[in-house]
N, C-alpha and C positions, 0 to 999 in steps of 0.2 A: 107766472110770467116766464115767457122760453130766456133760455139763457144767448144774451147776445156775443158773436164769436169778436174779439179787439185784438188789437195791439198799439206797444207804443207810437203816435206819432211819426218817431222819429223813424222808421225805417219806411214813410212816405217821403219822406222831403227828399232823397234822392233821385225818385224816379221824379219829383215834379225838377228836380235841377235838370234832368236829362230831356224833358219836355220843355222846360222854358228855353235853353240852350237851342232846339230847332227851331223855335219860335210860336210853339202850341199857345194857346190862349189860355191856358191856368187857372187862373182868376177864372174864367166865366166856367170852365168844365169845373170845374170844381164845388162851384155852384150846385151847375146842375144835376150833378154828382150827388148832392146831400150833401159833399163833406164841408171841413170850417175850411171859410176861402182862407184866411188867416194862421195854416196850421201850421206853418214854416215858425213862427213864432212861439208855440207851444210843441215841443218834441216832445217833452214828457209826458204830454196829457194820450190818452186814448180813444181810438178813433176805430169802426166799426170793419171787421176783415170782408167784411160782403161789399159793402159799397168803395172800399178799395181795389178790390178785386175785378168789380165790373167797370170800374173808371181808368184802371188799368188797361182793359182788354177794350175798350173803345177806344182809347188814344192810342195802343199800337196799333189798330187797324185804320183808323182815321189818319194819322201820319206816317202809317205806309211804312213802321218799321219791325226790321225780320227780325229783332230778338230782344226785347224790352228788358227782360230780364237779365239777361246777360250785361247790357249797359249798365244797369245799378250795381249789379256784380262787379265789374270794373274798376269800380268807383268806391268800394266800399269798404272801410277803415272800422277795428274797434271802437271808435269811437261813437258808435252808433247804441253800443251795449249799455243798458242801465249804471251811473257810478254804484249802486248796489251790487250788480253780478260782474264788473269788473273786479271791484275791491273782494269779493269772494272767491272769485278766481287768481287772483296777483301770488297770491303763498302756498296754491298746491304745486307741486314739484312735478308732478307725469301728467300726462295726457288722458290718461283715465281717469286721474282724480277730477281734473278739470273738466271731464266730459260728465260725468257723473254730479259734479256739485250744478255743473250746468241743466244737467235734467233735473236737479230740483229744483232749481230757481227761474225755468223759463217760464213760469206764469209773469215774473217779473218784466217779459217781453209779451209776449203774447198769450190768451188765454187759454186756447187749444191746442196748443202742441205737443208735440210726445216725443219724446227722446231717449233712445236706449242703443245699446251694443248687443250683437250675438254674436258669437264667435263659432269657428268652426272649421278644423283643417288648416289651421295654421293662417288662415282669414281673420276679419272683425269687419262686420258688417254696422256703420254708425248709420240708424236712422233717425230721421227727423218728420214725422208724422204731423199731420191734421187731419181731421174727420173730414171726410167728402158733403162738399153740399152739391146737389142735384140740379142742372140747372144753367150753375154759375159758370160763367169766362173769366179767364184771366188766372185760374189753378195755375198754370205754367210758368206765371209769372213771378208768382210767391215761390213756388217751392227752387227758385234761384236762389230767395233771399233765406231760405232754409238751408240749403247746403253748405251756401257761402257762408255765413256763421258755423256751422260744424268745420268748416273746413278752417273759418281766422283763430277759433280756439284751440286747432291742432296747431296750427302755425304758430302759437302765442307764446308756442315752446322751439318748434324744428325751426322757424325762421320761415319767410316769405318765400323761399324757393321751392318748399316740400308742395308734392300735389299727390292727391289721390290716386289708386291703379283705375278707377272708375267709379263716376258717376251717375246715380237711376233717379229718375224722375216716375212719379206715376202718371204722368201725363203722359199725353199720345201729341207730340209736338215734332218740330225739326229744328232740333236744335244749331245754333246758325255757325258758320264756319268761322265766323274770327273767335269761336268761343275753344273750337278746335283747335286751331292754328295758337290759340296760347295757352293749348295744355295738349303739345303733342304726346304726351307718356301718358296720356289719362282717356278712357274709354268712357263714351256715351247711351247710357242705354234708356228707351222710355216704354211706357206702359208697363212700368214695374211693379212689384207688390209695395216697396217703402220707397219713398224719396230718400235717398241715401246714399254714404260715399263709401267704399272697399277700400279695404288696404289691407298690407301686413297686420295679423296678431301683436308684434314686436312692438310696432309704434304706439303701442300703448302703452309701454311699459319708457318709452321714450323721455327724457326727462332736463332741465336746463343744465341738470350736471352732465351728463354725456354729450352736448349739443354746448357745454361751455360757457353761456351764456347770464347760467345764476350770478350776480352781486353779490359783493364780499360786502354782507353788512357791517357797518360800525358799529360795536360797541361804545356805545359814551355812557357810562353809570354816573348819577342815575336817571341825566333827562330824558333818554331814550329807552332805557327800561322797558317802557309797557309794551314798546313797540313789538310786531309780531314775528319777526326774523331776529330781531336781538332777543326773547325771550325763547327762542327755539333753540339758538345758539348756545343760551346758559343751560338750555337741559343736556345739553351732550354730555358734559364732564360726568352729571350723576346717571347715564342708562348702565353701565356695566354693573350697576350696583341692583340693579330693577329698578321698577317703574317711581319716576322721584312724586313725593306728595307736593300737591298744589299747595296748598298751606303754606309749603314752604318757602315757595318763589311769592305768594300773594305778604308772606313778613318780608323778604327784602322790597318786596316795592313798596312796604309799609302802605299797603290796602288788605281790607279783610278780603277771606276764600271768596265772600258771597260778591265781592266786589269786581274781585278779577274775574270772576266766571261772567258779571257780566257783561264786560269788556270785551271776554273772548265771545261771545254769544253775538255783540255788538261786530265784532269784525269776523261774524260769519267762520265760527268755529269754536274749538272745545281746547283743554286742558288735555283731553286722551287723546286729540286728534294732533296737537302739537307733538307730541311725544311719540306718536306712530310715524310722522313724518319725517322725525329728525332720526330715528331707526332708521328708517327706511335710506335716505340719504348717507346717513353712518358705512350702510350697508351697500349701498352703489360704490362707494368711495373704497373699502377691503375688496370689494369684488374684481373692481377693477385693478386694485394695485398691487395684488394676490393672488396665489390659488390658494388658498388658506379652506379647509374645510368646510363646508356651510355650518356642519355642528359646533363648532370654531366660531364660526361669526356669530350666530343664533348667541353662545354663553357670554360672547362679546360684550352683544348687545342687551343682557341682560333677560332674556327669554327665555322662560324655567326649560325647554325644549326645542328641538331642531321643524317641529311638524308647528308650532305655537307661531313661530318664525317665518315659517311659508306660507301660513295663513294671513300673518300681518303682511309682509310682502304683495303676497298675492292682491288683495284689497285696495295695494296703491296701484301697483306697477300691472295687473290685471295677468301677471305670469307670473311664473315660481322664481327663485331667487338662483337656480341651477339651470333654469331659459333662458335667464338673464343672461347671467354668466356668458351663454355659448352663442346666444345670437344675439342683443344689444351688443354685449362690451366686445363680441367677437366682431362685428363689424365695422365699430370704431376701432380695434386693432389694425382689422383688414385695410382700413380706410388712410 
């Protein structure tokens, strides 16, 4: 059997709120559409990307409207994102981690999509791919609702005002002027090779600690223990020592190793991926309040070497911890 292309529900029930709001008939197109007339009611369930696509592309030409997707776009809030690929997303600290745990979890939204970074020139190119079907209308429509996810997970960090230097569509469309007019900084380009948005290299390495924005978790020992910002926070005290054993932290929460591993496994992440992250943050934190040597930081931080240390760096913040340095934390200087 061929493999049918889906996605969640819930990123239709916008464009049907932008349709019921002109007064489209819903209920029967939808019908005759194939899809569940009743889908507003199921967001979680999954629903087929060809016959949204084509019931898409007949109601913006039947109601005479110049940019369908852009109105969902408008409109459109995380809250649309799996509680799975939220809750996996809430505790990576940069924009690359977050984009990257994204690309492995977006079957959790959609079944075909593809999601990667290339960088180059001081560029990063985020695209958000799906396989071309032959044929079909309404591509132009969807690949709105592709960008604007790459775009609210960057935001999830820089805040609602950040926009991209440009965005490519591989459609061959016209993209509509109010969508201009509310990203004048932001370039439109179509019939591109990826649906995708450009930016600085830098905003990857972008993080809620530079942008201000992280919560000072509470420590409360020991009801809140398990929790995954207050567990990140008791590793700090042991990194200058090297890497602390889980064992350790799994006897104070008096649960065995096997138990807290699956706890972290359950909140979408690891014991080593804790420890990399709260380095890594350690290490935003000396950068900016310092010129303290990198080799300096790296033994800080507990890293048998200074190359060991730009490689952990590197993995989160998607640049070296000495790019950092001069154009992150130099722009919030400048700023």
């Amino acid at each position: 059997m061929d493999k049918i292309s889906t996605c969640r529900a819930a990123y239709l029930i916008p464009f049907i709120d932008v349709l019921r709001d002109i007064g489209a008939p819903v209920t029967r197109d939808l019908e005759q559409a194939k899809l569940p007339a009743m889908v507003e009611e199921t967001p979680e369930e999954f629903v087929s990307n060809v016959l949204i696509d084509d019931y898409l592309a007949k109601s913006e030409r039947r109601e005479d409207i110049d940019d369908l997707g852009w109105l969902w776009a408008e409109q459109f809030s995380a809250s649309i994102f799996s509680a799975e690929l939220l809750a996996a997303l809430q505790h990576l600290p940069t924009v690359k981690l977050r984009l990257d745990r994204f690309a492995c979890l977006s079957k959790l939204e959609d079944s075909d999509v593809s999601i990667g970074i290339v960088e180059s020139n001081g560029s990063a190119e985020v695209f958000c791919d799906i396989p071309p079907i032959t044929g079909l209308n309404g591509l132009h429509i969807s690949e709105w609702t592709q960008v604007t996810a790459l775009i609210e997970t960057i935001r999830s960090i820089t805040g609602d005002n950040w926009s991209p230097d440009e965005v490519r569509f591989k459609s061959d469309f016209r993209v509509c002027n109010a969508a201009r007019e509310a990203n004048p900084d932001t370039r439109f380009r179509t019939r591109s090779a990826h649906t995708s948005i450009i930016m600085p290299s830098s905003v990857l390495a972008a993080s809620q600690l530079t942008y201000g924005t992280a919560p000072v978790p509470v420590l409360n020992i020991p009801e809140t223990l398990d929790g995954m910002e207050n567990l990140k926070r008791l590793i700090r005290p042991y990194l200058r020592e090297g890497a602390p054993k889980m064992s350790a932290f799994a006897e104070m929460m008096q649960v065995s190793p096997r138990s807290l591993q699956r706890k972290l496994q359950q909140a979408g992440t690891s014991f080593s991926d804790l420890i990399e992250i709260a380095r890594f943050e350690m290490a935003t934190e000396i950068l900016a309040m310092s010129d303290m040597p990198l080799i300096d930081v790296a033994m800080m931080l507990g890293f048998e070497n200074q190359s060991n240390f730009g490689r952990s760096f590197r993995r989160i913040a998607g640049i070296s911890p000495g790019k950092y340095r001069r154009e992150v934390i130099g722009q919030e200087r400048a700023g």
